[in-house]
PyMOL Python script that loads the backbone (N, CA, C, O; Angstrom):
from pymol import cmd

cmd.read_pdbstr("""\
ATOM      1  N   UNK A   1      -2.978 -76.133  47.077  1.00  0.00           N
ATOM      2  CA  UNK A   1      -4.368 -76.039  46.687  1.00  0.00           C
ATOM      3  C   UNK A   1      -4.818 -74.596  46.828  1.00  0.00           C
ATOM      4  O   UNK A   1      -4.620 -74.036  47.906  1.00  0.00           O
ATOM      5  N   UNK A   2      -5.412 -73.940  45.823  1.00  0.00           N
ATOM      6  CA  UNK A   2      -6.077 -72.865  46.065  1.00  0.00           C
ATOM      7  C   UNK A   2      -7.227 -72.209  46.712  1.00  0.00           C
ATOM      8  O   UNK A   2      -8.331 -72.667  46.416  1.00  0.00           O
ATOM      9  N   UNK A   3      -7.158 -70.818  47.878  1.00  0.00           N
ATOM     10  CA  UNK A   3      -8.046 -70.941  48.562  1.00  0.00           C
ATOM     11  C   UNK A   3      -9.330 -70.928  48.257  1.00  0.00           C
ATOM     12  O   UNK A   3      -9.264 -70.351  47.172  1.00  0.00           O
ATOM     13  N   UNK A   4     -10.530 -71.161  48.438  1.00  0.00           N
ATOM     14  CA  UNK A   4     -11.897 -71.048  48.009  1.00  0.00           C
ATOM     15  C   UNK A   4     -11.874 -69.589  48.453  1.00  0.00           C
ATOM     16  O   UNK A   4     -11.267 -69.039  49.372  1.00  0.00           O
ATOM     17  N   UNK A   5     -13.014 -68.963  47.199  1.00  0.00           N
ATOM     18  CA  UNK A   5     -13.250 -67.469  47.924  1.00  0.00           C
ATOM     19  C   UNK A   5     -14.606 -67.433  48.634  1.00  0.00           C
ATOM     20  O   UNK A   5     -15.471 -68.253  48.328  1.00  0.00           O
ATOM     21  N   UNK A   6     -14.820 -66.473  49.602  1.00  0.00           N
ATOM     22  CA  UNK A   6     -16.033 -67.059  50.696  1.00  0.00           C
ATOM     23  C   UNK A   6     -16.820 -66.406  49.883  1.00  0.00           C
ATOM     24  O   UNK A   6     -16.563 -65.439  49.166  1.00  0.00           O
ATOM     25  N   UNK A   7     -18.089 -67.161  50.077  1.00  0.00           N
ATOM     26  CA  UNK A   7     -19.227 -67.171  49.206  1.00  0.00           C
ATOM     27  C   UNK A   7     -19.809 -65.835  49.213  1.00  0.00           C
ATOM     28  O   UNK A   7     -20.141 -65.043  48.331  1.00  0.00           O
ATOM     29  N   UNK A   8     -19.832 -65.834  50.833  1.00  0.00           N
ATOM     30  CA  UNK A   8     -20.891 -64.560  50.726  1.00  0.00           C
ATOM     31  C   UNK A   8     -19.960 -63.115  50.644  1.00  0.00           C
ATOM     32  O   UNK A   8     -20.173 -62.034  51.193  1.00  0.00           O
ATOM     33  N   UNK A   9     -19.410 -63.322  50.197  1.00  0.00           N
ATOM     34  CA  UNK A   9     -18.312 -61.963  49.930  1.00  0.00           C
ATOM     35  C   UNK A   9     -18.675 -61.580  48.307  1.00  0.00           C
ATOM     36  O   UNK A   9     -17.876 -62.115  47.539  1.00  0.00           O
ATOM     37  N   UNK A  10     -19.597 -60.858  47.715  1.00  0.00           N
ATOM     38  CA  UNK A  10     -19.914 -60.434  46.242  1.00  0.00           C
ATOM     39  C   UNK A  10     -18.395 -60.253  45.495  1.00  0.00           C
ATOM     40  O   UNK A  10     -17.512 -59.459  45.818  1.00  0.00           O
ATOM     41  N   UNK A  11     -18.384 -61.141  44.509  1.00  0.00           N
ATOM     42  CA  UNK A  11     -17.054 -60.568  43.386  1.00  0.00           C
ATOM     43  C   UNK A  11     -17.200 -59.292  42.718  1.00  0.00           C
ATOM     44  O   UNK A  11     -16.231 -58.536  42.651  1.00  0.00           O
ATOM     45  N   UNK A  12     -18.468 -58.940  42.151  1.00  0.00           N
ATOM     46  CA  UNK A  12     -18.571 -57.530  41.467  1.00  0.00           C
ATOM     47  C   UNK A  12     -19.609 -57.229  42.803  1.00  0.00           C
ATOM     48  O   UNK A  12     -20.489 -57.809  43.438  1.00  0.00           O
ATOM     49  N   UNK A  13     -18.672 -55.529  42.773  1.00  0.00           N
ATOM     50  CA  UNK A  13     -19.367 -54.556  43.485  1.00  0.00           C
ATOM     51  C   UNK A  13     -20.247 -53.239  43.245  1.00  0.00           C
ATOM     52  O   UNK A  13     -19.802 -52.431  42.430  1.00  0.00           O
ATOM     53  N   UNK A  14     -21.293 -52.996  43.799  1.00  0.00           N
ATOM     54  CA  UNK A  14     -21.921 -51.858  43.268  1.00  0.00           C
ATOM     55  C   UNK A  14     -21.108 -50.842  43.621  1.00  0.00           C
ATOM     56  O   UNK A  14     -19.996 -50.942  44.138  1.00  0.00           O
ATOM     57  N   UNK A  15     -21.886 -49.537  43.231  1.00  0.00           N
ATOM     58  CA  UNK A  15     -21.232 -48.073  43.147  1.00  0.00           C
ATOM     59  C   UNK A  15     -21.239 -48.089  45.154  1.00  0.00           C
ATOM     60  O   UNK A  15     -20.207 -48.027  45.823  1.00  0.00           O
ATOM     61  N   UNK A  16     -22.665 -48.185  45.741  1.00  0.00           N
ATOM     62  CA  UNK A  16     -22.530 -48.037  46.849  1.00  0.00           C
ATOM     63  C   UNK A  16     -21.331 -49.213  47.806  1.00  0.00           C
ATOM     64  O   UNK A  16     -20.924 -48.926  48.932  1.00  0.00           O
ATOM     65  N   UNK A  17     -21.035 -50.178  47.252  1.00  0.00           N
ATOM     66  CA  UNK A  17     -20.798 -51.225  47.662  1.00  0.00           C
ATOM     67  C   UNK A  17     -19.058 -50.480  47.680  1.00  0.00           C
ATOM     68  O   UNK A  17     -18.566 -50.446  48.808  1.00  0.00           O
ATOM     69  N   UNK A  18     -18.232 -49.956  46.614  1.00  0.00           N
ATOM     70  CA  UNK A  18     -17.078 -49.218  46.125  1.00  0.00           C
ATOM     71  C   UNK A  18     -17.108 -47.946  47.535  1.00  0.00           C
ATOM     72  O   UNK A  18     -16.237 -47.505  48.285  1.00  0.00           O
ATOM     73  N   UNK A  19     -18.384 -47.731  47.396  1.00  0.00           N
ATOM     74  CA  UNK A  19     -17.709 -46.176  48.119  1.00  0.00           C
ATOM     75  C   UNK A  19     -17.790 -46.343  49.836  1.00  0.00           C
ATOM     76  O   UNK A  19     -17.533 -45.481  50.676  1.00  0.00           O
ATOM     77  N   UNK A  20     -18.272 -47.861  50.063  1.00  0.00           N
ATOM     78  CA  UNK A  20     -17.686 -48.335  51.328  1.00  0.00           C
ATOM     79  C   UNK A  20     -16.734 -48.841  51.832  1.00  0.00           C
ATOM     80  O   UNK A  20     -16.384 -48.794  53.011  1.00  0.00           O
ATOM     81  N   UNK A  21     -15.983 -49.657  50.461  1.00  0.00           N
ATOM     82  CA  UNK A  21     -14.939 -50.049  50.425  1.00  0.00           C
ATOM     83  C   UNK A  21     -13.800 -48.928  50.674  1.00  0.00           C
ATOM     84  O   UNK A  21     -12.938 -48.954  51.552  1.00  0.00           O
ATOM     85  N   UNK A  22     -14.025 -47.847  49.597  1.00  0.00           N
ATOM     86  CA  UNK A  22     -13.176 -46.581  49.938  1.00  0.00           C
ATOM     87  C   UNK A  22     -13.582 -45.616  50.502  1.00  0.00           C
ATOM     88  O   UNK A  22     -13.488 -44.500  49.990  1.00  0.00           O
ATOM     89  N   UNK A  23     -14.100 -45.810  51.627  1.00  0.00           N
ATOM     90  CA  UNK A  23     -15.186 -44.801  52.396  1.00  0.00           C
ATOM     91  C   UNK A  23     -15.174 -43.463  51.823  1.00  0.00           C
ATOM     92  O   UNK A  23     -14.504 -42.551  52.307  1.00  0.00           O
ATOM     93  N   UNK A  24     -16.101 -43.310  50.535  1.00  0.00           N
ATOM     94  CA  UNK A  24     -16.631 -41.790  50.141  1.00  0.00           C
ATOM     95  C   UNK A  24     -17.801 -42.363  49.621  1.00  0.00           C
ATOM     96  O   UNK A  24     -17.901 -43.589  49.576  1.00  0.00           O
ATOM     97  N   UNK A  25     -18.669 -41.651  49.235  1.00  0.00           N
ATOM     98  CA  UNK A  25     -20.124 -41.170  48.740  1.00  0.00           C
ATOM     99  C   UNK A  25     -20.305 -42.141  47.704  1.00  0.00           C
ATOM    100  O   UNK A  25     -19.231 -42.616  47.333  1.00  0.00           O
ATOM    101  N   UNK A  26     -21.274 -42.573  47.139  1.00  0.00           N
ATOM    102  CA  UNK A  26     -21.719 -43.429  46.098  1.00  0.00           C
ATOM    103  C   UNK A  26     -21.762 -42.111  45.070  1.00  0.00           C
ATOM    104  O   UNK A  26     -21.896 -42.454  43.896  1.00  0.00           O
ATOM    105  N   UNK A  27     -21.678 -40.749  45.276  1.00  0.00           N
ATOM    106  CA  UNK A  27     -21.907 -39.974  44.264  1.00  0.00           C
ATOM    107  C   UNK A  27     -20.055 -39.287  44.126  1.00  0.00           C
ATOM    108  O   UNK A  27     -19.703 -38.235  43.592  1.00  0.00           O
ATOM    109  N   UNK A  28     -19.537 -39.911  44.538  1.00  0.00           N
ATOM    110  CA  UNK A  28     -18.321 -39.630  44.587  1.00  0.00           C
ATOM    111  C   UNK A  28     -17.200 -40.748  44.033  1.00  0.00           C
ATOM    112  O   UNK A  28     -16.064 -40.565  43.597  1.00  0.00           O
ATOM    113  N   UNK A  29     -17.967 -41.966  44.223  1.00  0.00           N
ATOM    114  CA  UNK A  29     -17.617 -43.027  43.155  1.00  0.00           C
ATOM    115  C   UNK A  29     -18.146 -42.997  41.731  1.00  0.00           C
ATOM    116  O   UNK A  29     -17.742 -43.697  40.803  1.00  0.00           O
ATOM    117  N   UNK A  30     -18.852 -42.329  41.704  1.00  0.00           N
ATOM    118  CA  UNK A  30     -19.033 -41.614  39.895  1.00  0.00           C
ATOM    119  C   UNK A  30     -18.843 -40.675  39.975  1.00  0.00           C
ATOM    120  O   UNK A  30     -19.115 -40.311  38.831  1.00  0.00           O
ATOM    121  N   UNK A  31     -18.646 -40.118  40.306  1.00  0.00           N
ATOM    122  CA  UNK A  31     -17.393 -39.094  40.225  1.00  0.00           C
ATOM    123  C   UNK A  31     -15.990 -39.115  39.431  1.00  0.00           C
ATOM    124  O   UNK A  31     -15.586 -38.500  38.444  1.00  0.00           O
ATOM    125  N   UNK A  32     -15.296 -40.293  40.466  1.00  0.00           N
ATOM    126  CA  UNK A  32     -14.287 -40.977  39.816  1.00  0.00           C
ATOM    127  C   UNK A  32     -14.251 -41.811  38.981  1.00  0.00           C
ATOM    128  O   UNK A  32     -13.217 -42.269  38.495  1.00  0.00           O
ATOM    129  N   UNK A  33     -15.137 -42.058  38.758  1.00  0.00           N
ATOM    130  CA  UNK A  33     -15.427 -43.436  37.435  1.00  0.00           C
ATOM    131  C   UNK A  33     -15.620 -42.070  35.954  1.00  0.00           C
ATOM    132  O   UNK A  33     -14.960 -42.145  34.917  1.00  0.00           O
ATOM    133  N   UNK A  34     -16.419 -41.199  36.177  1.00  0.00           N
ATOM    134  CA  UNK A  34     -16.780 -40.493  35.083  1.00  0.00           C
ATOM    135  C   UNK A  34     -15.339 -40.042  34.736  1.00  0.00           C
ATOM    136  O   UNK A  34     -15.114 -39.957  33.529  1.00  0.00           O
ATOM    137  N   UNK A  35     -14.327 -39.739  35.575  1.00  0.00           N
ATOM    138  CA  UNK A  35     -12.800 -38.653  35.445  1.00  0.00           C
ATOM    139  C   UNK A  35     -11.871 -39.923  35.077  1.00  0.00           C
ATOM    140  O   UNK A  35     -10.713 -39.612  34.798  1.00  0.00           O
ATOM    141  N   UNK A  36     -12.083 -40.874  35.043  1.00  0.00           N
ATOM    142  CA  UNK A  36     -10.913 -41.606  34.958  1.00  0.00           C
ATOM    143  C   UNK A  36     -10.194 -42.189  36.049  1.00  0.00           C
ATOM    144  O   UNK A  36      -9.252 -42.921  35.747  1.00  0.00           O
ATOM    145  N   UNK A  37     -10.511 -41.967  37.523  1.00  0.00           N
ATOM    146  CA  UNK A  37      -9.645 -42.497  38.286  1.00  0.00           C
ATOM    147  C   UNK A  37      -9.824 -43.388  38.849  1.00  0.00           C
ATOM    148  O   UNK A  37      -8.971 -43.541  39.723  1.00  0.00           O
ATOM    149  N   UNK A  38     -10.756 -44.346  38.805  1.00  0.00           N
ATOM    150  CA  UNK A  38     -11.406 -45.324  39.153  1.00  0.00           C
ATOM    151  C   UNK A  38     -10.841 -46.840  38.011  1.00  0.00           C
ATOM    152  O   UNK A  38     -10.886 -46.782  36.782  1.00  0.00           O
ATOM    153  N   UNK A  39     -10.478 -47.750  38.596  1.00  0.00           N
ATOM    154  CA  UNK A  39     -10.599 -48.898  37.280  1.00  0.00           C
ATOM    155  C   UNK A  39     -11.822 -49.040  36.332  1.00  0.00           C
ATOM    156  O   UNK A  39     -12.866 -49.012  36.983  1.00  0.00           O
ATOM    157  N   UNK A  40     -11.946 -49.132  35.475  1.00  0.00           N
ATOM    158  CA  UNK A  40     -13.147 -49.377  34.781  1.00  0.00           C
ATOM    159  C   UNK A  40     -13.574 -50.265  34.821  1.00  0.00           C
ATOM    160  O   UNK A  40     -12.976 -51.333  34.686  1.00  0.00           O
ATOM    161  N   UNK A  41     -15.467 -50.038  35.138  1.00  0.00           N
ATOM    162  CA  UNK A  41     -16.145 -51.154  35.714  1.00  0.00           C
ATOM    163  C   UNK A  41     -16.600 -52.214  34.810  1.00  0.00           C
ATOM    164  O   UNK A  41     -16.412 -51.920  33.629  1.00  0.00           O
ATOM    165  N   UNK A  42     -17.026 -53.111  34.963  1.00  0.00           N
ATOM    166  CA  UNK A  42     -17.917 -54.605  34.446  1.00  0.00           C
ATOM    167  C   UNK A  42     -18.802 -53.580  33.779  1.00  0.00           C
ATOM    168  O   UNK A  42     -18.608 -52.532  34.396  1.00  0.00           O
ATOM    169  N   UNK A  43     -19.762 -53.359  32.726  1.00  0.00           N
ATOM    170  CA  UNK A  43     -20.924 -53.511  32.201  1.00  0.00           C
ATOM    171  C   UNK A  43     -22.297 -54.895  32.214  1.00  0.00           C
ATOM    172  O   UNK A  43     -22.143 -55.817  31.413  1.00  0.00           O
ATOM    173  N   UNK A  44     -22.865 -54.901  32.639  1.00  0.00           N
ATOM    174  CA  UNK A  44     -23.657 -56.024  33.049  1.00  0.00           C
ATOM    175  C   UNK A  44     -25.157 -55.584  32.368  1.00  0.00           C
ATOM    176  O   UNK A  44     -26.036 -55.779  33.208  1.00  0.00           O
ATOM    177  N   UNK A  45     -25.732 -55.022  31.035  1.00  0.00           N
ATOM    178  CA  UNK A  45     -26.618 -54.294  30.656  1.00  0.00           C
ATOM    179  C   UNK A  45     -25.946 -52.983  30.793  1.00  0.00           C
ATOM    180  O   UNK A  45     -24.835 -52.497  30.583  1.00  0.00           O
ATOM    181  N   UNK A  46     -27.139 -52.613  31.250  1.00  0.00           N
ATOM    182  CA  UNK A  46     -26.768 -51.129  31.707  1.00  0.00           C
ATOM    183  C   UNK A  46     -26.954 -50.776  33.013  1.00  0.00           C
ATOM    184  O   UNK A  46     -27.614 -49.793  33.349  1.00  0.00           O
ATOM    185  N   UNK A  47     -26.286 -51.696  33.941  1.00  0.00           N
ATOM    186  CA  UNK A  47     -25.110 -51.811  35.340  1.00  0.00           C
ATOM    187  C   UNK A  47     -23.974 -51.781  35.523  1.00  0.00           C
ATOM    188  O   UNK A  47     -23.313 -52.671  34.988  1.00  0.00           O
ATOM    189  N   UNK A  48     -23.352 -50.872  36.253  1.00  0.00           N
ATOM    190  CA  UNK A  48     -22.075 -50.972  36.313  1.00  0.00           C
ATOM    191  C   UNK A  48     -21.376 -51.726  37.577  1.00  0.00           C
ATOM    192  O   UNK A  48     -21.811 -51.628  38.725  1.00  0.00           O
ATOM    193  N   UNK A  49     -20.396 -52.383  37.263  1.00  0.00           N
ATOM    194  CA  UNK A  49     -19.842 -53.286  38.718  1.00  0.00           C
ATOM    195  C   UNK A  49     -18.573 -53.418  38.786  1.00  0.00           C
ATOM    196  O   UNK A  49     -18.013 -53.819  37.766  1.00  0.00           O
ATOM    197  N   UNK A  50     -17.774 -53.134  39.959  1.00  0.00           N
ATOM    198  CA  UNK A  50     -16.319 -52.989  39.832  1.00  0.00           C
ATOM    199  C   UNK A  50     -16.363 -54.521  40.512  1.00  0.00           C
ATOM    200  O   UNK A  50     -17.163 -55.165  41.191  1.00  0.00           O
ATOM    201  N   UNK A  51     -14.678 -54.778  39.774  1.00  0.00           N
ATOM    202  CA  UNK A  51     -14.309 -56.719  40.634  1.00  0.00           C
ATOM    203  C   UNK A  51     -13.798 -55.963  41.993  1.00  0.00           C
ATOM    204  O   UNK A  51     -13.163 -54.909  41.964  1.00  0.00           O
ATOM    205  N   UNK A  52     -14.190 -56.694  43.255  1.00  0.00           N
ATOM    206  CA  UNK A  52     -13.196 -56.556  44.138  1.00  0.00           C
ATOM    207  C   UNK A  52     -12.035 -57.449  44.122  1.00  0.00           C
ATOM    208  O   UNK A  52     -11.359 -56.871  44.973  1.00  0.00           O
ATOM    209  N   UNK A  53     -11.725 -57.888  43.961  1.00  0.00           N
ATOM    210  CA  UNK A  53     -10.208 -58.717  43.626  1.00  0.00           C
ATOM    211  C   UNK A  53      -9.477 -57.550  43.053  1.00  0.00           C
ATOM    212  O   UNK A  53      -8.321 -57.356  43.430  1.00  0.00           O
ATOM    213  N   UNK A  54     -10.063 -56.704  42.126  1.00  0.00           N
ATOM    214  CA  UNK A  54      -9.487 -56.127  41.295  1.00  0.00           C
ATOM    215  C   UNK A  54      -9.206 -54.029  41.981  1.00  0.00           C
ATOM    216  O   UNK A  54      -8.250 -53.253  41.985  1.00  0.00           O
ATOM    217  N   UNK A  55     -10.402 -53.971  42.353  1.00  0.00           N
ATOM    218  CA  UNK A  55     -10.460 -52.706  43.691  1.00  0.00           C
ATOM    219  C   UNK A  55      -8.950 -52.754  44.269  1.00  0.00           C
ATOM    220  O   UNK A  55      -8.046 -51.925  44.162  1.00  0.00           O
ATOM    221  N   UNK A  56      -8.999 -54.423  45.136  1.00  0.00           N
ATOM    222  CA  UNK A  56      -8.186 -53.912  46.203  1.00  0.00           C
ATOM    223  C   UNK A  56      -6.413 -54.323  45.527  1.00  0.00           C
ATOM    224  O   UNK A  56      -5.336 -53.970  46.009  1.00  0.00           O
ATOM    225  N   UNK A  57      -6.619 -54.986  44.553  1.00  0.00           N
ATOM    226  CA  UNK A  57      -5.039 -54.971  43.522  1.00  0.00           C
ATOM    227  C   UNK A  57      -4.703 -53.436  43.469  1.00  0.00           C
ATOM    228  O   UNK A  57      -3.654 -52.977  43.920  1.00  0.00           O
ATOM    229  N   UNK A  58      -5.616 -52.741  42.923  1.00  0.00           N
ATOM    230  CA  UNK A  58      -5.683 -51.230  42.784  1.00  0.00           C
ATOM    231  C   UNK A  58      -5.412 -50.350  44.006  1.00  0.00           C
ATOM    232  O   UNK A  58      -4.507 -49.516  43.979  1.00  0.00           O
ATOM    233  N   UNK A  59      -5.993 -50.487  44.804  1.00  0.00           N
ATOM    234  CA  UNK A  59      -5.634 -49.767  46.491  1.00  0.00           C
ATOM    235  C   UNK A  59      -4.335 -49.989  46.649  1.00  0.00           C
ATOM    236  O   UNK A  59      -3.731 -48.937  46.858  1.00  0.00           O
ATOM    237  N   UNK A  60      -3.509 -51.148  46.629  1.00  0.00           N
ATOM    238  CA  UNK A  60      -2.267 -52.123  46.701  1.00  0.00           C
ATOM    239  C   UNK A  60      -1.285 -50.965  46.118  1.00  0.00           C
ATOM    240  O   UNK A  60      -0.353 -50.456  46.741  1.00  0.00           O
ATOM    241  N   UNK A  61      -1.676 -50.668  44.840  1.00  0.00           N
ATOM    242  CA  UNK A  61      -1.019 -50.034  44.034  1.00  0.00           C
ATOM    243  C   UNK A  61      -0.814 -48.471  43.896  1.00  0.00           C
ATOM    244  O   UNK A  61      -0.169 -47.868  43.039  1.00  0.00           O
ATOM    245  N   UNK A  62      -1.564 -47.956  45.013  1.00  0.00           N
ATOM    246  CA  UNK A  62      -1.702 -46.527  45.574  1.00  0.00           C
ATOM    247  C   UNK A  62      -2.410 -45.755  44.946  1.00  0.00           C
ATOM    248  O   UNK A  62      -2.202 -44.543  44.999  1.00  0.00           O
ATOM    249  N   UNK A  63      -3.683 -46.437  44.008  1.00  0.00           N
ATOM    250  CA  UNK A  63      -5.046 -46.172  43.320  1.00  0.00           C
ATOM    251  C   UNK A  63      -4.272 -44.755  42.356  1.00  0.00           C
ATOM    252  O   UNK A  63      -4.176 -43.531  42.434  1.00  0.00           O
ATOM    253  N   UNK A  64      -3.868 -45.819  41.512  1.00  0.00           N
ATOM    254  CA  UNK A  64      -3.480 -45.194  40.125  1.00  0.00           C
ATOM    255  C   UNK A  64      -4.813 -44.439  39.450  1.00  0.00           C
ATOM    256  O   UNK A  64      -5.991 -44.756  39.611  1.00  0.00           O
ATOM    257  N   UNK A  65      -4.158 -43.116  38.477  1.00  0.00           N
ATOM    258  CA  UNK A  65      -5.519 -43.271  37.059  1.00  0.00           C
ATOM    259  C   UNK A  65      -5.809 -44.331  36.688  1.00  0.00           C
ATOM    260  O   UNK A  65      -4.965 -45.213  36.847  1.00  0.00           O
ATOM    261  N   UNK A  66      -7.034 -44.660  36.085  1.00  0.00           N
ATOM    262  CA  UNK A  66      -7.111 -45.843  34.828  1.00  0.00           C
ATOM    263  C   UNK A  66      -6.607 -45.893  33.756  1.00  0.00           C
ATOM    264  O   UNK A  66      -6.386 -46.957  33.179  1.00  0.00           O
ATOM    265  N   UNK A  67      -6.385 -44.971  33.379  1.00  0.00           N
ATOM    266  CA  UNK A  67      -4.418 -45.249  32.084  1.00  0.00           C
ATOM    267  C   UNK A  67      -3.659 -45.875  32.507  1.00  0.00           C
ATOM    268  O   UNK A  67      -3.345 -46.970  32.042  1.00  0.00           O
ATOM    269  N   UNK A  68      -2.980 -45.157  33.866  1.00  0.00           N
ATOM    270  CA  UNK A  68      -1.953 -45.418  34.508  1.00  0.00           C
ATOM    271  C   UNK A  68      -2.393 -47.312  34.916  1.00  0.00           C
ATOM    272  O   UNK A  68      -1.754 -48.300  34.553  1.00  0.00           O
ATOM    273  N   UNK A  69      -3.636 -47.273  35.736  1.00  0.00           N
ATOM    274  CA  UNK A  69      -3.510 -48.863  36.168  1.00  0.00           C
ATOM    275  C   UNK A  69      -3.700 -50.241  34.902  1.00  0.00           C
ATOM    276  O   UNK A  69      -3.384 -51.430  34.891  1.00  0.00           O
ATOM    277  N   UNK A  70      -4.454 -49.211  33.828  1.00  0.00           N
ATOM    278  CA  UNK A  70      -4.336 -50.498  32.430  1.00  0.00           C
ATOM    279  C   UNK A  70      -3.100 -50.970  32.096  1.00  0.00           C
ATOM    280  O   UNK A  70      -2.835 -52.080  31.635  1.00  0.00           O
ATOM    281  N   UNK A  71      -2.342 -50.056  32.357  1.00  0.00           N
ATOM    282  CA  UNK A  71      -0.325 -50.412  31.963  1.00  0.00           C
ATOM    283  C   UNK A  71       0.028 -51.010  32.698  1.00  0.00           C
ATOM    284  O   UNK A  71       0.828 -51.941  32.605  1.00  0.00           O
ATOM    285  N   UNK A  72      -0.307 -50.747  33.273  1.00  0.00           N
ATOM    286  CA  UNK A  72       0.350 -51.542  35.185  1.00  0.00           C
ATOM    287  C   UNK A  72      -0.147 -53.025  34.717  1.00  0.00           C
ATOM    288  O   UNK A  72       0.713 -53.866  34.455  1.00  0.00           O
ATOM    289  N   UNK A  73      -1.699 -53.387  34.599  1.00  0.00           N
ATOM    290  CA  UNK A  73      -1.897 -54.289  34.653  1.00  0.00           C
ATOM    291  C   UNK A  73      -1.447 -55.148  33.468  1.00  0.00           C
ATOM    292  O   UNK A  73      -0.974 -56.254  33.729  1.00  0.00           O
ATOM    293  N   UNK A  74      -1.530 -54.821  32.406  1.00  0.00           N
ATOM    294  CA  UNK A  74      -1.075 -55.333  31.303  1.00  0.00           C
ATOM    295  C   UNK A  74       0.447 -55.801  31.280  1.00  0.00           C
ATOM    296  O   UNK A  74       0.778 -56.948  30.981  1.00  0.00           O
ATOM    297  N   UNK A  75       1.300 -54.831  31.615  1.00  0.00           N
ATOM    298  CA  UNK A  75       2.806 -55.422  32.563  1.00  0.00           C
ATOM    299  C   UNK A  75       3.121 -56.158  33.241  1.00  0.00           C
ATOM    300  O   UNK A  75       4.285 -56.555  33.219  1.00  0.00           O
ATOM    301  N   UNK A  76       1.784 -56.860  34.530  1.00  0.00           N
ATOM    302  CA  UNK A  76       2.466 -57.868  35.049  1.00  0.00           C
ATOM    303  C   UNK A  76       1.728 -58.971  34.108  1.00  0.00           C
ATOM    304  O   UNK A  76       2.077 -60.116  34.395  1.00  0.00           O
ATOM    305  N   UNK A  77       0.627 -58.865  32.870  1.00  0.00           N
ATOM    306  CA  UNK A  77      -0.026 -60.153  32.781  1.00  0.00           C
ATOM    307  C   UNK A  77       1.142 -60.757  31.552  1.00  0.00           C
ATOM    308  O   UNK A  77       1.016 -61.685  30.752  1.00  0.00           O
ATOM    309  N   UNK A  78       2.230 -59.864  31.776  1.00  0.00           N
ATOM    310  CA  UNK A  78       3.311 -60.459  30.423  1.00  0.00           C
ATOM    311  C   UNK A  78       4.634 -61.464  30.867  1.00  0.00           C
ATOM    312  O   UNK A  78       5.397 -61.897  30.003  1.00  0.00           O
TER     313      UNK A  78
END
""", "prot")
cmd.dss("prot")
cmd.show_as("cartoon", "prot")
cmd.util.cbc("prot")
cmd.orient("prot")
């Protein structure tokens, strides 16, 4: 059976929410989002929100570019 994910744990994360996760600056998580090295976020309007499921796949993976982690990911979904 699959685990439930705990509720109060947010699936999409804000910019500040990211740069606690990877302890740097909320102005340093756009930073990396503007350069490419960040996964590319959710659009929600005009909000941006990274998955954490998807953050910490990425950390896992020794926080590739976002070129580099679209291949990656696209490779294992085959």
């Amino acid at each position: 059976m699959a685990e439930q994910p705990d509720p109060t744990t947010p699936a999409l994360l804000t910019a500040e929410a990211v740069g606690h996760v990877l302890s740097i600056s909320t102005r340093q998580v756009w930073r990396l989002a503007a350069s490419g090295q960040l996964p590319a976020p959710v659009r929600l309007g005009r909000r941006s929100r990274w998955r954490l499921a998807e953050l910490m796949q990425w950390i896992g993976a020794g926080l590739p570019p976002r070129d580099e982690w679209a291949r990656l990911k696209a490779d294992s979904e085959r």
